[in-house]
N, C-alpha and C positions, 0 to 999 in steps of 0.2 A: 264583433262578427255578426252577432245576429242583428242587430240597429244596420246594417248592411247588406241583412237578408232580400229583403224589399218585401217582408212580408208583415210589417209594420207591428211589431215587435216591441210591450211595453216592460223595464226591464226594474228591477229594484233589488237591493243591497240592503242588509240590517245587520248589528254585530260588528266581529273583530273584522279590521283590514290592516293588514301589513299587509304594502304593496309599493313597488320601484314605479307604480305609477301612479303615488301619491293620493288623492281626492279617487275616491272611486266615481264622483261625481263630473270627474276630469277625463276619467275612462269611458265615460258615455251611457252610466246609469243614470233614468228621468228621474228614481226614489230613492234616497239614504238617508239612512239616521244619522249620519255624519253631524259633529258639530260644527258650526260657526265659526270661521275665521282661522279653525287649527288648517296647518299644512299638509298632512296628510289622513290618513285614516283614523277608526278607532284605536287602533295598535291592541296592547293587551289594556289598558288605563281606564278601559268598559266605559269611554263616551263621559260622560257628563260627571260620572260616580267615580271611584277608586281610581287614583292614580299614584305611584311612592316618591312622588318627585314634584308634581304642582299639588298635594294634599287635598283633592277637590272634595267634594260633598260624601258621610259614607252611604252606603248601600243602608234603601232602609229595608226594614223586616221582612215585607213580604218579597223583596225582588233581589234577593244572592246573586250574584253572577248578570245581573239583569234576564234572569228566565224568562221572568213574568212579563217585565214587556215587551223581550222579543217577540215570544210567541205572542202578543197580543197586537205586535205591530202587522208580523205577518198573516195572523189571522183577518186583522182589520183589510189588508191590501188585499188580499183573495174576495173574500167578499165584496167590494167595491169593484174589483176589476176583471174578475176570472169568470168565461164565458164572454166574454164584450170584443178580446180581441188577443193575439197569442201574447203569451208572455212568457218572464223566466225571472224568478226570486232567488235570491240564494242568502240562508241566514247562516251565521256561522254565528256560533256560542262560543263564549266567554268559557263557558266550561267544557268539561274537565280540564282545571289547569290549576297554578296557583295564582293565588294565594287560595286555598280550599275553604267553600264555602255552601251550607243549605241552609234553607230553613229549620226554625228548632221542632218543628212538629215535623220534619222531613228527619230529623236526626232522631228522634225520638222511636220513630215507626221504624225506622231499619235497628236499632238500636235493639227491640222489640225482636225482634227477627235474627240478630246477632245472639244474643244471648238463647232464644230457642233451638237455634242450631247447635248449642253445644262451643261456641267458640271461643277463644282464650279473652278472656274479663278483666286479666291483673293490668289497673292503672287507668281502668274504665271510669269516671267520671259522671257525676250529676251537672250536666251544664246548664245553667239557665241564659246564657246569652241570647239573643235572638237579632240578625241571624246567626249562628256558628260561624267565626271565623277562624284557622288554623289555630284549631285545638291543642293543648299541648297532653304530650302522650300519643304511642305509634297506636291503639286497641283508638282512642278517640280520634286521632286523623282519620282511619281506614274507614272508621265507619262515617264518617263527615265526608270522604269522597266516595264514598258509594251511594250516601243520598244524594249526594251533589250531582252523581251521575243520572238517577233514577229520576229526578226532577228535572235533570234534562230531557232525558229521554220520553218524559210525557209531554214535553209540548209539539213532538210531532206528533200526538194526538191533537195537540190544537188544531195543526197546519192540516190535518186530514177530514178533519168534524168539518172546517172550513168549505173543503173543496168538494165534501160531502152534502153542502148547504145547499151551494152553487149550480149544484148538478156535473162536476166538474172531473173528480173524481179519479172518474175511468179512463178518460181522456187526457192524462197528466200523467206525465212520465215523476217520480219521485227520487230521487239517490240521496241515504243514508249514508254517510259517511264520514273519515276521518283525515286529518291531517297529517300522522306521524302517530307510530302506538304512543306507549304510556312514557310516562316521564317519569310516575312514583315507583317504584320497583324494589326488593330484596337484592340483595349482591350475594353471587353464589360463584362458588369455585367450576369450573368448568375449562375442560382441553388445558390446568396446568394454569391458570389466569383466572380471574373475577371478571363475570360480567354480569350486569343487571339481568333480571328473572323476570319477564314478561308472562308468567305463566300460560302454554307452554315452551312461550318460544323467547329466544335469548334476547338481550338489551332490550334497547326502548328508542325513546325519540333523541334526538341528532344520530344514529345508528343507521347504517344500511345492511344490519342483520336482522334477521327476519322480526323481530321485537319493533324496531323501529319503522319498519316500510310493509309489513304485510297488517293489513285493517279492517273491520269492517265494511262490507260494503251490500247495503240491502237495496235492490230499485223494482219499482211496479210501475206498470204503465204498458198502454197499447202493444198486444202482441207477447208480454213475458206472462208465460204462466205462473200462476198464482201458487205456492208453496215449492215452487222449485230450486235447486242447485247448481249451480254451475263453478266449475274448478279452472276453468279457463283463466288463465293469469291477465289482471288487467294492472291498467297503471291508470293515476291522475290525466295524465295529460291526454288520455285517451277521450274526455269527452270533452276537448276542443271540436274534435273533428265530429268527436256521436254527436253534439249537436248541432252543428251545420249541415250534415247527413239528414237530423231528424226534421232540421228544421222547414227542409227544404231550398235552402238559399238558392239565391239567384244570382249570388256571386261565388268565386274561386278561394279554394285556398292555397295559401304560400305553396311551393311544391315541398319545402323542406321542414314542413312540419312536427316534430317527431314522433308523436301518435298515431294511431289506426281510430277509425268509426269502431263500433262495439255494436252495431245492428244487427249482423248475424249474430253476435251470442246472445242479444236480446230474443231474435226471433228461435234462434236453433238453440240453444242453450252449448252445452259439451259438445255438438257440431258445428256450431258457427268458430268462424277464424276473424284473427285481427291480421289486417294487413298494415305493417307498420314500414314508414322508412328504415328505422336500427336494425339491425340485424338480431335484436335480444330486448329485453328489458334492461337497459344501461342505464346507474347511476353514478356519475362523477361528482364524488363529494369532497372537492377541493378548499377545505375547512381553516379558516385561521386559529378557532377558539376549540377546535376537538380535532383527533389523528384524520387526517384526510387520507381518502381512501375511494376508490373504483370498483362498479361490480358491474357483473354483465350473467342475465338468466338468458341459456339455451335450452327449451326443453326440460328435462330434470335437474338438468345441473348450474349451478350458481356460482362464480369466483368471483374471489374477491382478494383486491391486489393494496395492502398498505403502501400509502405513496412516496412517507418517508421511511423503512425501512425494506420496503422490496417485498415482502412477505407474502405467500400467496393460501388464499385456502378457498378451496373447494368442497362443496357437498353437493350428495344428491337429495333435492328437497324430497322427490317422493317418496324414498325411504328413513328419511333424515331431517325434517322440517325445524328439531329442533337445534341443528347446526352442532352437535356436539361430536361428528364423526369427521376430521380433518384429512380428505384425499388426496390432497395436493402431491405428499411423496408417492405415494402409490400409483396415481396417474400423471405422470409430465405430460405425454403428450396429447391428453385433455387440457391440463393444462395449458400451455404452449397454443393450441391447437385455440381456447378463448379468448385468451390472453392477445393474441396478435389480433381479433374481431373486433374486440374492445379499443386498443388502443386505436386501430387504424380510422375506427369509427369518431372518435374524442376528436383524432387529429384535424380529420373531414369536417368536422361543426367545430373545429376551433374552442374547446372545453376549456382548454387553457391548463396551467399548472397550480399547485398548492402553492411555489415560491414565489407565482406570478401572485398570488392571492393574497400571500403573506406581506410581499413589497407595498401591494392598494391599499391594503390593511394600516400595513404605519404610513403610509403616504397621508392616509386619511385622518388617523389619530393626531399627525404633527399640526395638520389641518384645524382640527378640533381645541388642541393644546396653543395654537396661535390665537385664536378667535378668543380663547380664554384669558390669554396673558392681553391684546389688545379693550377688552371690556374691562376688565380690572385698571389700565392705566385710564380708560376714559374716565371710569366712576372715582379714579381716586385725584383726577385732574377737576372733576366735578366739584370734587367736595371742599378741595383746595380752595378751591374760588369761591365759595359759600365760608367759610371759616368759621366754620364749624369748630365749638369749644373742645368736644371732646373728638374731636379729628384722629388721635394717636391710637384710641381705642375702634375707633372703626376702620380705620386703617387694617389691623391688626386681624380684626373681624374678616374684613376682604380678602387678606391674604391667607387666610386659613382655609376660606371657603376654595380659592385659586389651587390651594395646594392640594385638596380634596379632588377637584375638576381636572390636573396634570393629567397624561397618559404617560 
């Protein structure tokens, strides 16, 4: 989109990419740390270091997660190119995630800082590894993902000292942000059921409760005042459009886009509006590996519809953000009243269904499970013709590995 702006637009990629469109270098980025000849992105297997399936090189000391040279790669691109002509960077970390990882001078300093505060010790550990990798003990995980975080979160001071260098700076719109809340969580009883503890708000990531979809999100740049708040509900897909807006393009976008520009809330803060196609913040989480499940945010209120059993719950987030109050019997005709918004909207953009999801799903697996029983008869037609002394044991070997790889 913006390589289409026609305002000549230099674009680059660092870090994780899961993406249906493969090579981000394929999507029309000039820079990525993409390796060499893989098919698609870094995925989670952090490029060159840690993968649990090709065993690649491990992470050395100073670089857990690859922090160090993320931030060092995008440091290095600011300076070489920021001021010369527009651009747009986007790094996305390796971290918070697993497998949990800092450095040991990073574990040590919160560690320092745990223990001051008063906080529970039993099963707390002298590690010398470096770097910490999933520590065993829940007192040594928490503290190994809170440095893990804090060490992320200092190389946006890289990416700022950078743009600071530059003269750049004030000129650079920035967004902080996440992917999906947490993943490591407490399980806590609530409404009658367990769900993960995002403290303060329920579940975590695969969740379209407030745990898993409401995130951080800090941005600076032309026009937002500097220590301000804003409560305006935004979503991801909201800065397709904020940045073809910002960008000024000179081209159109699709009409049926499903976000709004976020400029007025940039400019106005809690008076600017999103003007969006949906009629709500609508998520269709048509899941094969977790309960699939539909929400649509109007205003205060949120519902959310299980796909396979019907189920419906409602809250008011302004009162109730931590979802623990279930309106649904109380209001039907709120209910009723979303519920038709939502689905007619799904129907409109063709969202599809969980069964439809479910069927792609083994379509796809039988897919996988053929490819693997066809490589097994080539390598064992291979071997055959080489005669191979001990042929019966590696046989044996292969077909162990095959039964491993079934779905």
């Amino acid at each position: 989109m913006l390589k289409a702006s026609g305002k000549n637009y230099l674009t680059a990629h660092f870090g994780k990419g899961c993406s249906a469109m493969g090579r981000f270098e394929d999507a029309g980025y000039d820079i990525t740390d993409e390796n060499p000849g893989e098919p698609g992105g870094n995925g989670n297997g952090h490029g060159s270091y840690w993968d649990p399936i090709k065993e690649k090189t491990p992470f050395p000391p100073d670089n857990p997660k690859r922090m160090l040279s993320l931030r060092k790669d995008a440091a290095d691109f600011l300076k070489k190119n920021a001021g010369k002509q527009p651009f747009f960077m986007m790094v996305s970390h390796y971290a918070p995630h697993i497998p949990f990882m800092c450095t040991r001078e990073a574990f040590e300093r919160t560690k320092k800082r745990w223990i001051e505060a008063g906080l529970d010790t039993k099963g707390l550990d002298e590690l010398t590894d470096d770097p910490i990798v999933n520590p065993k003990g829940e007192v040594n995980k928490k503290i190994t993902y809170a440095a893990m975080v804090e060490e992320m979160d200092l190389s946006l001071v890289h990416v700022l000292d950078a743009l600071e260098q530059t003269g750049e700076l004030q000129n650079t719109y920035i967004i902080f942000t996440s992917d999906n809340g947490g993943g490591y969580a407490e399980n806590r009883k609530v409404d009658g059921g367990i769900r993960r503890f995002n403290g303060p708000l329920q579940e975590g990531k695969r969740s379209i409760f407030e745990g898993g979809i409401r995130v951080p999100t800090v941005i600076s740049g032309p026009g937002i005042k500097a220590g301000s708040q804003c409560d305006v509900p935004i979503v991801q897909w909201d800065f397709l459009p904020t940045f073809h807006d910002l960008s000024g393009s000179e081209s159109s976008l699709p009409p049926n886009v499903d976000g709004g520009s976020l400029r007025q809330v940039f400019e106005k803060g809690n008076k600017g509006k999103v003007k969006r196609v949906a009629p709500g913040i609508i998520h269709h989480y048509t899941c094969h590996y977790h309960p699939p499940i539909s929400s649509i945010i109007i205003g205060d209120y949120k519902l959310m519809r299980q796909l396979n059993s019907g189920e419906f719950l409602l809250f008011n987030l302004k009162t109730d953000y931590r979802e623990e109050k279930n309106l649904a019997a109380s209001m039907p005709e709120k209910v009723k009243e979303m519920d038709e918004i939502c689905r007619s909207y799904i129907k409109k953009v063709k969202g599809g269904t969980a069964e439809q999801v479910r069927q792609a799903h083994h379509k796809l697996m039988d897919h996988f499970s053929q490819q693997s029983i066809d490589g097994y008869r080539k390598k064992l037609a291979d071997l055959k013709e080489q005669k191979i002394p001990d042929f019966e044991d590696q046989k044996a070997i292969m077909l162990k590995d095959l039964n491993e790889k079934l779905f």
